[in-house]
DRENLUMZA-224690 format. One line per field, with one value per residue (C-alpha): x, y, z. Coordinates in Angstrom, 3 decimals, padded with zeros to 6 digits. Example, Ala and Ser with C-alpha at 12.3 -4.5 7.8 and 13.67 -1.06 7.14 Angstrom:
REM residues 2
px [012.300:013.670]
py [-004.500:-001.060]
pz [007.800:007.140]
END
This chain:
REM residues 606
px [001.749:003.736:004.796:006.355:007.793:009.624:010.947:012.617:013.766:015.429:016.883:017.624:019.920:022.418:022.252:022.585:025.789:026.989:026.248:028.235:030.784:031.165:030.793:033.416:035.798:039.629:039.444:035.554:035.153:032.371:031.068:030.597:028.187:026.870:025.479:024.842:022.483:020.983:020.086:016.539:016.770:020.181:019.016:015.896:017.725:019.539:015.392:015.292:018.295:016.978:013.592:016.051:017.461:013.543:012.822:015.855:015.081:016.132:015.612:011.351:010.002:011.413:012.262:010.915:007.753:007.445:008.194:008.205:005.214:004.531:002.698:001.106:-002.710:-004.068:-001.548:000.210:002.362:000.116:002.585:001.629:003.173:007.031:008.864:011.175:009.816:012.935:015.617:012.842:014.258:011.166:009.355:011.929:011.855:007.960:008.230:010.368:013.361:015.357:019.576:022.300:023.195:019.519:020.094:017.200:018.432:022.666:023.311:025.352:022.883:020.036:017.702:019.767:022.442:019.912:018.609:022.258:022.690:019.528:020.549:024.288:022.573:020.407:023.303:025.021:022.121:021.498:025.054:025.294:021.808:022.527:026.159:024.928:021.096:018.961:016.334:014.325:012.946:009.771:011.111:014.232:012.877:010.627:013.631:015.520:012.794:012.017:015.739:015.059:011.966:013.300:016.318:014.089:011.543:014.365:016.108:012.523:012.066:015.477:014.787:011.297:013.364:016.586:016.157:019.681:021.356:024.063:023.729:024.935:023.670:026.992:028.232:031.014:034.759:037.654:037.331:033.630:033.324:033.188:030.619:029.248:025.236:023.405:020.909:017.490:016.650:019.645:018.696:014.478:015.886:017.428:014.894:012.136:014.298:014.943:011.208:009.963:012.974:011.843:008.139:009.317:010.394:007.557:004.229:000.790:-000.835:-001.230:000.549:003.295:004.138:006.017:002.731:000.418:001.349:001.192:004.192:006.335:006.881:004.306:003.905:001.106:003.422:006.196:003.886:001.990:005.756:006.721:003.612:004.483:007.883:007.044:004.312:006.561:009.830:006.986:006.227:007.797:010.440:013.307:016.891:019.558:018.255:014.918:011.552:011.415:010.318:012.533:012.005:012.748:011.829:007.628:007.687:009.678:007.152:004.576:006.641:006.317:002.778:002.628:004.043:001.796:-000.923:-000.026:001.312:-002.122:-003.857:-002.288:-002.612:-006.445:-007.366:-005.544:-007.756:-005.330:-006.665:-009.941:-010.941:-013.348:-015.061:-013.025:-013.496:-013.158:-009.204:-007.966:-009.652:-008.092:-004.923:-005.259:-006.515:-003.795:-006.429:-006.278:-004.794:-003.087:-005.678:-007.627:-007.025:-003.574:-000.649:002.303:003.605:006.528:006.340:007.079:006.935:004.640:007.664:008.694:007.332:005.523:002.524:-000.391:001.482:002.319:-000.582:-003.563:-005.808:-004.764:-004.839:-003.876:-003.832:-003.312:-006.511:-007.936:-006.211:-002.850:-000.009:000.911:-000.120:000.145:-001.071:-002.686:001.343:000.178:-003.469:-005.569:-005.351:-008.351:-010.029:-009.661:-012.959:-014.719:-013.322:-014.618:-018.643:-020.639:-021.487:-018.526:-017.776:-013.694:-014.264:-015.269:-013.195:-009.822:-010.814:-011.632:-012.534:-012.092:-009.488:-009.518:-008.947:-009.576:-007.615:-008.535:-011.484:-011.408:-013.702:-014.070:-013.788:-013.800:-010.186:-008.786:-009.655:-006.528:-003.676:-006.250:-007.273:-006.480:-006.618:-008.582:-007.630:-005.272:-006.424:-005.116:-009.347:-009.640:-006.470:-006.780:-003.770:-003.199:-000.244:002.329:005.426:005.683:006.927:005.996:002.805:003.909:001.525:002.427:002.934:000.630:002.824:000.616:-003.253:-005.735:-007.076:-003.872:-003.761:-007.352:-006.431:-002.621:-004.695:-007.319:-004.472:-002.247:-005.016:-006.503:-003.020:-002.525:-006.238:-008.855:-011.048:-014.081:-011.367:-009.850:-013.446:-014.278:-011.047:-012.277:-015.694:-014.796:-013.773:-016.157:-018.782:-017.275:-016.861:-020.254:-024.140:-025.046:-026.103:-023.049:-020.491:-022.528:-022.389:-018.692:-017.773:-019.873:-018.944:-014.837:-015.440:-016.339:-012.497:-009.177:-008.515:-011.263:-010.701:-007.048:-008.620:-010.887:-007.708:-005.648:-009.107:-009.574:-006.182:-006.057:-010.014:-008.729:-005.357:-004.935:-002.839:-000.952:002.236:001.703:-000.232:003.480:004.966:001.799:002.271:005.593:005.081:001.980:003.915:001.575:004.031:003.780:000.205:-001.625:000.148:-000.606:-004.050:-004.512:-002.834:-005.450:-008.140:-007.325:-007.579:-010.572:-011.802:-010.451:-012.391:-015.281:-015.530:-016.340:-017.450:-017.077:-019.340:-022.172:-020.664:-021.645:-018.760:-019.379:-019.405:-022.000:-021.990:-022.322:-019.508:-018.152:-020.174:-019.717:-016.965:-017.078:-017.962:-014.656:-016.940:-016.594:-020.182:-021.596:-020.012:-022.078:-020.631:-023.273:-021.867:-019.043:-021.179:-022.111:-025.645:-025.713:-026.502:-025.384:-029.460:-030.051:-026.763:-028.250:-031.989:-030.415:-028.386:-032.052:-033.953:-030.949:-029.704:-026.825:-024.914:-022.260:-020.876:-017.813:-015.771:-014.190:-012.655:-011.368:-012.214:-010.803:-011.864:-009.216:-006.467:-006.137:-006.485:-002.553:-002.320:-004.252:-002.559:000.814:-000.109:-000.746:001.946:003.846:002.157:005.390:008.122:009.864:008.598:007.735:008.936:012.496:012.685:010.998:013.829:015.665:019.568:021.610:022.634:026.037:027.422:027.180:028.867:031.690:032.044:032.113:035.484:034.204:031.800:028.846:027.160:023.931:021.661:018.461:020.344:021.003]
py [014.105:011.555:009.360:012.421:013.812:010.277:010.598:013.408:012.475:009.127:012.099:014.121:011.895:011.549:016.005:016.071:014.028:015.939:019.607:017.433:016.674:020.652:022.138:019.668:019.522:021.304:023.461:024.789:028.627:031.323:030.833:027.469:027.694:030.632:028.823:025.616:027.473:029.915:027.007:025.906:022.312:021.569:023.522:021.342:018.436:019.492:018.935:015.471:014.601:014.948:012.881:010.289:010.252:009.635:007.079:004.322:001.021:002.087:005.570:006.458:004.164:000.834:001.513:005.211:005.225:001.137:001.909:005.380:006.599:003.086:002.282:005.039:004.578:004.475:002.719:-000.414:-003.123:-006.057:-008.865:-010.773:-013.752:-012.608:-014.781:-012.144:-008.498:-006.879:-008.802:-008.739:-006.783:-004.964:-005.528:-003.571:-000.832:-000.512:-001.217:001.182:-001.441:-001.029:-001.707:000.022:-003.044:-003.986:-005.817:-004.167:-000.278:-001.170:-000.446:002.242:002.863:003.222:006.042:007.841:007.813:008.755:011.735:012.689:012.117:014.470:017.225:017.422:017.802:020.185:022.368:022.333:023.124:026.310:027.619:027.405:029.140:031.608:032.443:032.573:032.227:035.048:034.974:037.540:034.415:033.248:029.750:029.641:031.299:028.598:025.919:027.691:027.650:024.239:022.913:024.779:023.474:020.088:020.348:021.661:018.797:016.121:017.678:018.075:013.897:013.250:015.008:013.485:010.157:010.672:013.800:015.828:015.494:016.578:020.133:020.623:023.341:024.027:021.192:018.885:020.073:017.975:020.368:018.914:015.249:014.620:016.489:016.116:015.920:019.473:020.361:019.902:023.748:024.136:022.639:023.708:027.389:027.233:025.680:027.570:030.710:028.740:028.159:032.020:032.671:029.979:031.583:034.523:032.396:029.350:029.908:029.204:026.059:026.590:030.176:028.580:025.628:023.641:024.158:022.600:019.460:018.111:016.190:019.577:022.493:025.477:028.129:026.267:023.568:025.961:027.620:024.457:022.719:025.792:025.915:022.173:022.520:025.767:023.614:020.651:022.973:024.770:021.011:018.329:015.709:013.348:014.999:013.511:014.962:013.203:014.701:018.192:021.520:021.888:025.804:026.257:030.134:030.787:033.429:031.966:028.915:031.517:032.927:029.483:029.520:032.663:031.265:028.209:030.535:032.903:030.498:028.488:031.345:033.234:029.779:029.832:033.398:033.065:030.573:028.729:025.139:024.125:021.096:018.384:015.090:013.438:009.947:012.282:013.109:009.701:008.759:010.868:010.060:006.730:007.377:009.453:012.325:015.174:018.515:021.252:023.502:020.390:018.984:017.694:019.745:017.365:014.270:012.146:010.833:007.403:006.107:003.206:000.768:001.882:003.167:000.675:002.478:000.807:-002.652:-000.988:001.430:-000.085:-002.540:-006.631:-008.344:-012.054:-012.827:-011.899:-010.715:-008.086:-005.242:-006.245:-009.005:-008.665:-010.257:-007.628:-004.775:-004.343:-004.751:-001.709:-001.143:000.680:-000.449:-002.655:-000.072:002.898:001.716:002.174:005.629:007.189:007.922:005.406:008.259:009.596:009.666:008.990:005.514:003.125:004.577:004.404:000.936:-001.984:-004.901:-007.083:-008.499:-009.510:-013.402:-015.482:-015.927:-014.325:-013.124:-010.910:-011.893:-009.816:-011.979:-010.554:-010.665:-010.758:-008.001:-008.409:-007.989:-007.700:-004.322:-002.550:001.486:002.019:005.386:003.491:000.951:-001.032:-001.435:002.673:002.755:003.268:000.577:-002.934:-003.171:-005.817:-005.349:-007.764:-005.476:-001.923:-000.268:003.224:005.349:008.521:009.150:012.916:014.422:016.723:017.961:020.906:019.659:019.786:023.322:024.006:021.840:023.437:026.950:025.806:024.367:027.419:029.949:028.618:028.663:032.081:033.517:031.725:028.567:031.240:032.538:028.729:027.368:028.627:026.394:023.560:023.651:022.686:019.357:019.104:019.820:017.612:014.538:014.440:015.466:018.843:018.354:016.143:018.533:021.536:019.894:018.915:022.402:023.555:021.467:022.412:026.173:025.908:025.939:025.819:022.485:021.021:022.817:021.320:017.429:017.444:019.034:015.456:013.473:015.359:014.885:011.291:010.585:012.818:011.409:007.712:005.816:008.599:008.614:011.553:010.888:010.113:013.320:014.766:012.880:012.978:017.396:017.162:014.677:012.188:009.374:007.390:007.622:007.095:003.974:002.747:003.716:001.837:-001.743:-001.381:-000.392:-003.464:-005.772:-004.668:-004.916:-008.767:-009.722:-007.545:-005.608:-002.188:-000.052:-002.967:-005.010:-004.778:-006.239:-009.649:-012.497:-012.968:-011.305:-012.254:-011.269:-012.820:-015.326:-015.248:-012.510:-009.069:-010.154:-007.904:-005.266:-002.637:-000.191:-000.847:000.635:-002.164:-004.699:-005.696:-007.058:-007.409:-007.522:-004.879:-001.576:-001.479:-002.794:-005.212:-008.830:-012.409:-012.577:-010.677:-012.031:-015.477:-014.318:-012.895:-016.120:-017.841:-015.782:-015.545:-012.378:-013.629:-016.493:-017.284:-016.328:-016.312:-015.383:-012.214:-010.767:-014.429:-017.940:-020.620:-022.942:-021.374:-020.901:-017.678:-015.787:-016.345:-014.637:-011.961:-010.984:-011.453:-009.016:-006.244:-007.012:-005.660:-002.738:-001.580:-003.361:-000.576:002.799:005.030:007.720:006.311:005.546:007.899:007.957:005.583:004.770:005.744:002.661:001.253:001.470:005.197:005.530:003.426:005.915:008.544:009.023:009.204:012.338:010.319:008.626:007.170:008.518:007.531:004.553:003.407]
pz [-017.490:-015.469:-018.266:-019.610:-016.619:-016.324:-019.808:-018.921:-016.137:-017.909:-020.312:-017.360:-015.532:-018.007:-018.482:-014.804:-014.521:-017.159:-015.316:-012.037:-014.688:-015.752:-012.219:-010.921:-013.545:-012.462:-015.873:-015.925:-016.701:-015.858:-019.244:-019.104:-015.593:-017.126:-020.123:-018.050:-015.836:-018.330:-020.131:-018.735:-020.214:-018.457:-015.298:-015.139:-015.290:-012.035:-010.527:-012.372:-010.784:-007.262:-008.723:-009.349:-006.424:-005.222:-006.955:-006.921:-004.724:-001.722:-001.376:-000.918:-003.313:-000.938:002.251:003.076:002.066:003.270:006.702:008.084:009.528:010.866:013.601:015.020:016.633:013.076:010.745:011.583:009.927:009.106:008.886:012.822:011.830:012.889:015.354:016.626:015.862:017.602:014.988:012.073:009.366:008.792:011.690:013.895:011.586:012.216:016.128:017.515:017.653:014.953:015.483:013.517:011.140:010.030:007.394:005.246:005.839:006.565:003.330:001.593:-001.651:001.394:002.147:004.551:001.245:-001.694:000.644:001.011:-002.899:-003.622:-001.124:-002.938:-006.243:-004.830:-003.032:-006.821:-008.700:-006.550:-005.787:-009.649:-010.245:-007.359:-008.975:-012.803:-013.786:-015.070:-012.138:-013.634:-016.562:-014.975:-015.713:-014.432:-010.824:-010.817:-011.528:-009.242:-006.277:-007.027:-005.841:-003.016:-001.610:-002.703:-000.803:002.289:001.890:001.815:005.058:006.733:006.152:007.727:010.633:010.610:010.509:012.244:014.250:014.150:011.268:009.851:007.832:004.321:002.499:000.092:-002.266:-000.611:-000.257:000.636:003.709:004.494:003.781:007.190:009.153:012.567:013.367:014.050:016.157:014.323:014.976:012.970:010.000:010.606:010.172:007.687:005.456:006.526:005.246:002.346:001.661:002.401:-000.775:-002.762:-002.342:-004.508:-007.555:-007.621:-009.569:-007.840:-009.326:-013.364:-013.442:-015.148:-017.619:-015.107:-011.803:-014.333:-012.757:-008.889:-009.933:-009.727:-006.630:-007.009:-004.622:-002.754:-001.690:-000.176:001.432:003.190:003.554:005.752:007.690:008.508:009.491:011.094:013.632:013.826:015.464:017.351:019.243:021.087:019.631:021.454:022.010:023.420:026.741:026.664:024.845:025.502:022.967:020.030:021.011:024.613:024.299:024.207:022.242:019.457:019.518:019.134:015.843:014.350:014.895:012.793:010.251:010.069:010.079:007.644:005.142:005.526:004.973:002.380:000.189:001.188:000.091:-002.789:-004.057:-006.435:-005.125:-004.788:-001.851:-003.541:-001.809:000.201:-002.242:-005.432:-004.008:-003.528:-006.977:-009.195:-007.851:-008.495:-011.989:-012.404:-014.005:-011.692:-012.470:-010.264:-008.454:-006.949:-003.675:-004.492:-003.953:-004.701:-005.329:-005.565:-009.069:-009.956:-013.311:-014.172:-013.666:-009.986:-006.779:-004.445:-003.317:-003.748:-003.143:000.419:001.468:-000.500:-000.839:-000.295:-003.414:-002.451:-006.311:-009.753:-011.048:-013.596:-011.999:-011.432:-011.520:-008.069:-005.215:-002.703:-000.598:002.686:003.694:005.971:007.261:010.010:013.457:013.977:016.478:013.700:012.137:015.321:016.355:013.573:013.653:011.559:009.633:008.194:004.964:005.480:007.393:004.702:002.347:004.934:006.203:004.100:005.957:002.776:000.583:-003.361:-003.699:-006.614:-010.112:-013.568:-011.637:-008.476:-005.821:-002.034:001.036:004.157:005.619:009.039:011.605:013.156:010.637:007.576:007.245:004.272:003.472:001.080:-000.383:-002.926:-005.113:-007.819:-009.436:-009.346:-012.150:-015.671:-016.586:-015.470:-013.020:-014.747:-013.157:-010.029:-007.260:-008.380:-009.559:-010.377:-008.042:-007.103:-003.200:-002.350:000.111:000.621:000.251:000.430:003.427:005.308:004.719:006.400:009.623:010.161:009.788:012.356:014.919:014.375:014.947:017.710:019.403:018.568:019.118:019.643:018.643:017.432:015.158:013.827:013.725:009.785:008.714:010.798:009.010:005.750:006.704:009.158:006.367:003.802:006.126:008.324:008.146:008.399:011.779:013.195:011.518:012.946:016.374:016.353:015.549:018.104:020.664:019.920:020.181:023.925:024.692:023.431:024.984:023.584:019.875:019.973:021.052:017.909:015.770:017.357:016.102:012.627:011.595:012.354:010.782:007.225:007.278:008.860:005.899:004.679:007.169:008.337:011.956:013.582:012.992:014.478:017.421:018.074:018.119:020.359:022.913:022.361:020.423:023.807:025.186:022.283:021.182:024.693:024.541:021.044:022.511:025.095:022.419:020.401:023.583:024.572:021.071:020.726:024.533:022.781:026.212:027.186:023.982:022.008:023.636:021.802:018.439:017.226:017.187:013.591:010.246:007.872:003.954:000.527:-000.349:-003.756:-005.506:-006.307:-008.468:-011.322:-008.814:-007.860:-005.792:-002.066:-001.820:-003.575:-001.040:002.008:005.419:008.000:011.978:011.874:013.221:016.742:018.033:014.867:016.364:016.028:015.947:013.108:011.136:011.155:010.245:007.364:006.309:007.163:004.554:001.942:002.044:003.017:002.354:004.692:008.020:009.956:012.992:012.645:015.977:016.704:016.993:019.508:017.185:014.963:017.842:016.527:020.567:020.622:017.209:018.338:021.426:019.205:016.680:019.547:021.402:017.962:017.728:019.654:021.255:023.290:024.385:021.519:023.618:023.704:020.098:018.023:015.366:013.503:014.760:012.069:009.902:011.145:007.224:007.924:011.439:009.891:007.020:008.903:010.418:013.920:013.296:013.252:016.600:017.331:020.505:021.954:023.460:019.996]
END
């Protein structure tokens, strides 16, 4: 389906500049809109034009997807070997120091500009639709509601990036090229009445031609988006005026809670999608084989050519091999400490953390990498796809914006804010069930309905266990005030961890495992690394070398042998430079402020 959807959209561009052309030319009639946008071809090209605007080098596939979302206390930028983080040009992005003129964003075909780009297409594409199509075809509703939950998604990530920004929702004037930031609320409600309209025109998954596919808007995802804005505006984020609620009235937090939870579960009594294994999610995506109704709601297409996924979020390949002509991934990993906070028996942690890396030529091998600054996720992979990856800086996954599971945890937060945790714990359970034993997942769930403090701490744990490499932990953080204190609480985590004191004491100082084989192997499962659980012994490791079951060992928290301490402490000290707290958005990029006229200014000390 995604080869074809990219066809179209190569098709697409060139029928989309040509619908700008007719809407924007002096001596355009009625007719001609009305056959432009009565037309479903042309009007779905005014969707492929906003996937264009996606997909270009500097828009998501680049620089959003690269960077936001990074570091958080489960994700963090693995590069350790920068010499100044705060004038890196990607390091500062990922440290909560990034300047105006970054050399890496300070550009005027950047993210902040292909959003922009999108969001005019999108205001064109539904004035016209709005002023012309025949909303009563089942097809051209579900056009129609597609540009607007595009357009809402694409405002939702600027504010999730920028915080106020300025508010377009009506294609550019002469009267309006120059527009002053809004207050976020602004923006928030206006797409979230955006979304509830665009709810009346989308299909479910498979109830039309077009929701066959994750790669396009059904009714599932407008639903879940809303919820998500709807608990994000109910939170915390930084305003000018320090962090406070982006709802200063109760009872209008309370409203956004409502909608979270009736959005979440309308979707889940419908039925539409259907929540597999955890592994069997991250899988198909990869092997580009699953269909709408599964656990994946949507994704950002990219076209076998583009999109640097896998290359960012996945597994470290440090050569060429079998799999793929790149030597990349692992650019972002876990924090060392995430494989430790999750219980040794849940399913999620050895398929989020990898503790290994692919070296070799021709021939992939696993070696154990680095456990600071060499842990990859493992929920993308380049040996789960179906093709080789040629192309030397992009491997064509698709980014899943969003999931089933999502939907079960924003019911279970938003219901236990509203009522009670008795009443959120059957949407906890699910994930519960799917990720532990029967007994564990009983107890957890047990354990969380005793109060609705202690419902909303294993919420803050369950979304970081079921969603640590997907960027979505610092949005969660940033609404629950917690930006700040959890990133402290991780550098002192990852100390600890490195001086293997307090609950890492009882680890062994060395890794032991089977050097060089496995190498036709591309199951994790298969791979054994004795010395990473806790209570596993030096002792043991070395019996086990003795007898052969294990060929080689090595240091894996550090080594002074190695003079890697200094290392170490470097790569913690960039898990942030300044206070999250201060900086939890980007400045806006100086080429922007100097286009501006003077409406534009950076805040946040920026």
């Amino acid at each position: 389906m995604k080869k074809l959807i990219y066809i179209s959209l190569l098709a697409s561009a060139g029928l989309f500049a040509s619908c700008e052309d007719l809407l924007d030319a002096p001596s355009k009639s009625s007719m001609d809109e009305t056959i432009i946008f009565n037309t479903e071809a042309l009007a779905d090209a005014a969707v492929m034009g906003i996937h264009q605007s996606f997909g270009e080098t500097n828009s998501y596939r680049g620089r959003y997807l690269a960077y936001f979302g990074v570091n958080t206390d489960c994700e963090i930028f693995n590069n350790s070997g920068m010499n100044n983080v705060e004038t890196d040009k990607e390091g500062s992005l990922v440290t909560y120091s990034a300047k105006p003129d970054n050399t890496y964003m300070n550009t005027d075909n950047n993210a902040w500009a292909k959003l922009y780009e999108a969001i005019e297409r999108a205001n064109k594409g539904i004035k016209a639709m709005r002023e012309n199509s025949d909303l009563t075809n089942t097809n051209m509703a579900q056009l129609y509601g597609e540009l607007l939950t595009l357009r809402a998604f694409i405002y939702f990530d600027l504010i999730k990036a920028w915080g106020d920004v300025p508010a377009r929702f009506e294609p550019i004037t002469s009267e309006t090229i120059y527009v002053e930031k809004s207050d976020r609320m602004v923006v928030i409600n206006q797409i979230l009445a955006d979304l509830l309209e665009a709810e009346s025109y989308l299909g479910w998954p498979n109830e039309n031609k077009y929701t066959q596919s994750t790669e396009r808007v059904s009714k599932t995802f407008a639903k879940g988006l809303r919820a998500r804005i709807a608990l994000f505006a109910a939170g915390y984020s930084q305003h000018p005026d320090g962090i406070r609620y982006n709802l200063e009235d109760a009872a209008q937090r309370q409203a956004m809670y409502q909608i979270a939870k009736d959005e979440c579960v309308s979707i889940i009594t419908q039925g539409y999608n259907k929540l597999g294994t955890f592994e069997e999610n991250f899988r198909q995506l990869c092997q580009e084989t699953g269909t709408a109704g599964l656990e994946s709601i949507w994704e950002i297409p990219f076209s076998d050519g583009r999109g640097r996924v896998i290359y960012t979020w996945g597994v470290k390949h440090e050569n060429a091999n079998q799999w793929t002509a790149l030597n990349k991934g692992g650019y972002n990993g876990p924090t060392p400490n995430l494989f430790y906070d999750y219980d040794v028996d849940d399913v999620r942690r050895d398929i989020t953390c990898i503790p290994y890396k692919w070296t070799g030529t021709g021939t992939a091998i696993k070696e154990p990498n680095k456990c600071f600054g060499g842990w990859s996720f493992g929920k993308l992979r380049f040996e789960w796809l179906n093709r080789i990856v040629t192309s030397t800086n992009d491997d064509g996954m698709n980014w899943q914006v969003m999931r089933y599971a999502d939907i079960y945890l924003m019911a279970a937060e938003a219901i236990n804010e509203l009522d009670n945790p008795t009443s959120a714990a059957p949407y906890l359970k699910p994930i519960l069930d799917r990720s532990y034993p029967a007994a564990k997942a009983t107890a957890i769930l047990t354990a969380a309905s005793a109060s609705k403090t202690a419902f909303f701490n294993e919420i803050v744990d369950q979304r970081k266990f079921e969603f640590a490499g997907e960027a979505l932990r610092k949005v969660d953080l940033i609404r629950w005030n917690m930006l700040g204190s959890k990133l402290k609480e991780t550098k002192e985590k990852m100390t600890r961890l490195t001086n293997r004191e307090g609950e890492y004491a009882d680890l062994p100082a060395k890794i032991y495992y089977n050097e060089g084989l496995d190498a036709a192997s591309n199951d994790a499962d298969t791979y054994v690394i004795y010395g990473l659980n806790h209570g596993e012994t030096d002792e043991e490791g070395k019996a086990m070398v003795d007898a052969g079951k294990f060929s080689t060992s090595k240091s894996w928290i550090y080594s002074s042998e190695e003079s890697s301490i200094a290392t170490t402490t470097k790569f913690i000290s960039q898990l942030y430079v300044n206070d999250p707290d201060t900086k939890q958005f980007w400045p806006i990029w100086q080429v922007f402020l100097d286009a501006s006229n003077g409406t534009l200014t950076n805040d946040y000390n920026y």
